[in-house]
C-alpha positions as a printed Julia matrix, in Angstrom:
168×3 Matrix{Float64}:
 -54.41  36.82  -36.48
 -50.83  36.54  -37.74
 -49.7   36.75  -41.66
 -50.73  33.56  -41.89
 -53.9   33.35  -40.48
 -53.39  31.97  -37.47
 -54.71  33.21  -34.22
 -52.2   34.84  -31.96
 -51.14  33.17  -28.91
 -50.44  35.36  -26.16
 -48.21  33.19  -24.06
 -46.54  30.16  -25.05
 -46.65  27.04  -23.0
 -48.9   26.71  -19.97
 -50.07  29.47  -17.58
 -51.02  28.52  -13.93
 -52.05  29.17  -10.55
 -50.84  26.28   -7.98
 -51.71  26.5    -4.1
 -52.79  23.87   -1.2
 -53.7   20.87   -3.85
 -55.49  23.1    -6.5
 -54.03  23.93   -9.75
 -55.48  26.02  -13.0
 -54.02  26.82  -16.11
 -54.61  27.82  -19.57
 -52.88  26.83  -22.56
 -52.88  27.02  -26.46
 -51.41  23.54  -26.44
 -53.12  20.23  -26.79
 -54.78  19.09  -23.47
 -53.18  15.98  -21.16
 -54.93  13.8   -19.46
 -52.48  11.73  -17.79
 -50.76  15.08  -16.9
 -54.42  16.29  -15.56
 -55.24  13.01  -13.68
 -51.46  12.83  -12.26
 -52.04  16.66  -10.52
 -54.82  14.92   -8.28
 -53.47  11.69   -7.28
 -52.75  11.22   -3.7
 -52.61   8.05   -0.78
 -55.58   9.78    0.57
 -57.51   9.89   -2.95
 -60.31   6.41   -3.27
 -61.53   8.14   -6.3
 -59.84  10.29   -9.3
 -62.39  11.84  -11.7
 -61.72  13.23  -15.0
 -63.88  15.33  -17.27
 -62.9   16.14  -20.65
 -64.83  18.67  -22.38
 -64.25  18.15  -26.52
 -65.97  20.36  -29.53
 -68.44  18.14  -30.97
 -69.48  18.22  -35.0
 -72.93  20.15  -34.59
 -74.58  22.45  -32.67
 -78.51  23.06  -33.36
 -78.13  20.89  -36.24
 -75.69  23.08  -37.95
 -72.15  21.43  -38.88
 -69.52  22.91  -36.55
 -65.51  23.12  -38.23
 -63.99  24.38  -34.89
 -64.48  26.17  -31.55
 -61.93  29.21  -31.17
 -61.81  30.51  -26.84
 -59.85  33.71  -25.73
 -59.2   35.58  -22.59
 -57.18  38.09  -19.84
 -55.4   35.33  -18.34
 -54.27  36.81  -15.92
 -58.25  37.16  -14.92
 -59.71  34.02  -15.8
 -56.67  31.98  -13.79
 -57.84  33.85  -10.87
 -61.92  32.82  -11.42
 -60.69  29.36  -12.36
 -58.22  29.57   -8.79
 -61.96  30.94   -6.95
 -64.48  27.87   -8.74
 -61.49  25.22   -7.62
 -61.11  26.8    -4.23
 -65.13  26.69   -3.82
 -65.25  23.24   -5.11
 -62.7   21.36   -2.85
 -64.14  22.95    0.41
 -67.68  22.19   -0.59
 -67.0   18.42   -1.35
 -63.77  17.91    0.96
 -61.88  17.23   -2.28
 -57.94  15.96   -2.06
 -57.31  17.9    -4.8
 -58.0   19.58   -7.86
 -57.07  20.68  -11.25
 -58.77  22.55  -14.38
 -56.85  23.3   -17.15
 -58.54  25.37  -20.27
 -57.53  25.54  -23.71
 -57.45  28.35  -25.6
 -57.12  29.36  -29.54
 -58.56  27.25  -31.54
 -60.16  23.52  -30.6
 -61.13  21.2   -33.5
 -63.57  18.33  -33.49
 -62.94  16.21  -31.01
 -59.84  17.56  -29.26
 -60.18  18.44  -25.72
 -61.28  22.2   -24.61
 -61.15  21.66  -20.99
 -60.38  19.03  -18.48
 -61.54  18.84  -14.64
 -59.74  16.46  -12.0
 -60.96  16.11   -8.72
 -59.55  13.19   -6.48
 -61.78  12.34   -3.75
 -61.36   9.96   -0.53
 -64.98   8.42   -1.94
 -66.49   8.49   -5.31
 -69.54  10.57   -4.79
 -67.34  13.26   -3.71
 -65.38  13.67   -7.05
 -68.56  12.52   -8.59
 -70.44  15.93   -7.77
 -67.44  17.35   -7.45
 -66.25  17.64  -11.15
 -69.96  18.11  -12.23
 -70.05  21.42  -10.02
 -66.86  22.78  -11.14
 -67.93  22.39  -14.46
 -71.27  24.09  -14.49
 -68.97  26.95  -12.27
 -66.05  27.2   -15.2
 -68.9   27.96  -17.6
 -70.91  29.97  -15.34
 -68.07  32.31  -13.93
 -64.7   31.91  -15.52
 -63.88  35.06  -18.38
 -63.19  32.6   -21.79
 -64.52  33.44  -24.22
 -65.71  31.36  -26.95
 -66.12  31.34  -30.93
 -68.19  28.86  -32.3
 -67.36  28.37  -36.12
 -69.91  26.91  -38.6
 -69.12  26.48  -43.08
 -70.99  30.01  -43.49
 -69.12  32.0   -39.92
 -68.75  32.32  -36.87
 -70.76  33.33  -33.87
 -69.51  34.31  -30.61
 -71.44  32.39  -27.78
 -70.91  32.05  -24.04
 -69.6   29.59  -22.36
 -72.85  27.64  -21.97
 -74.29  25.39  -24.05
 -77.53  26.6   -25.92
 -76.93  30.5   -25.44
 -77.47  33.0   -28.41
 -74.75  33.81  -29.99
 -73.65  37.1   -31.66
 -72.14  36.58  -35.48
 -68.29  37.05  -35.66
 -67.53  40.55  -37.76
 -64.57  40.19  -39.6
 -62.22  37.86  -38.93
């Protein structure tokens, strides 16, 4: 945290990894969607999916104020470079882009999006499903989950125990 409370960013702007129609990146910054969907669009692409991944209010029935995700970039671009290399061989995917936020996320802004352009829609379909449950699964964020009375540190996943924040 800085003097005035806010987290530290570690890079400013976005971070990425770009190679044969597959980009990743992390950022602090707000998440764009037309800037996500425009990274997969192609002549050969019948089907653009997006997923956006945004901090809901509760969790367990317990009011959530804001998510908070950190990582080694340098480490997690290269898991999120492996899922989206996985992904777009498995489904013969045009392209494909995942970009994660990172710092803090409040309710209702974006955490993570996924697009996958496909020549068909079943393809991006699956697709951006897989790569999802594979971000969460593999890729080294982080994530703080923050509640009125704390926070708790939680993987990636939904429903995993989480370990109280100490300090702050």
């Amino acid at each position: 945290m800085d003097e005035n409370g806010m987290l530290k960013r570690a890079f400013e702007g976005e971070q990425f990894l770009f190679e044969d129609n597959i980009y990743v990146s992390l950022t602090y910054d707000e998440l764009d969607s037309t800037k996500a969907m425009g990274r997969v669009r192609s002549p050969k692409a019948g089907a653009v999916v997006l997923f956006a991944g945004c901090t809901r209010d509760t969790f367990q029935s317990k009011a959530v104020t804001h998510l908070a995700y950190s990582t080694y970039a340098p480490l997690a671009l290269r898991t999120l470079l492996s899922v989206a290399k996985g992904v777009q061989s498995k489904h013969g995917l045009v392209a494909i882009a995942i970009t994660h936020r990172l710092g803090r996320v409040d309710i209702s802004e974006e955490s993570v999006l996924i697009a996958v352009s496909a020549a068909h829609r079943k393809a991006a379909w699956e697709a951006g499903e897989e790569c999802l449950e594979h971000v969460k699964d593999q890729v080294e964020i982080w994530k703080e989950e923050w509640f009125e009375d704390g926070g708790v540190w939680r993987s990636n996943r939904d429903g995993r125990a989480g370990v109280p924040v100490v300090g702050s």
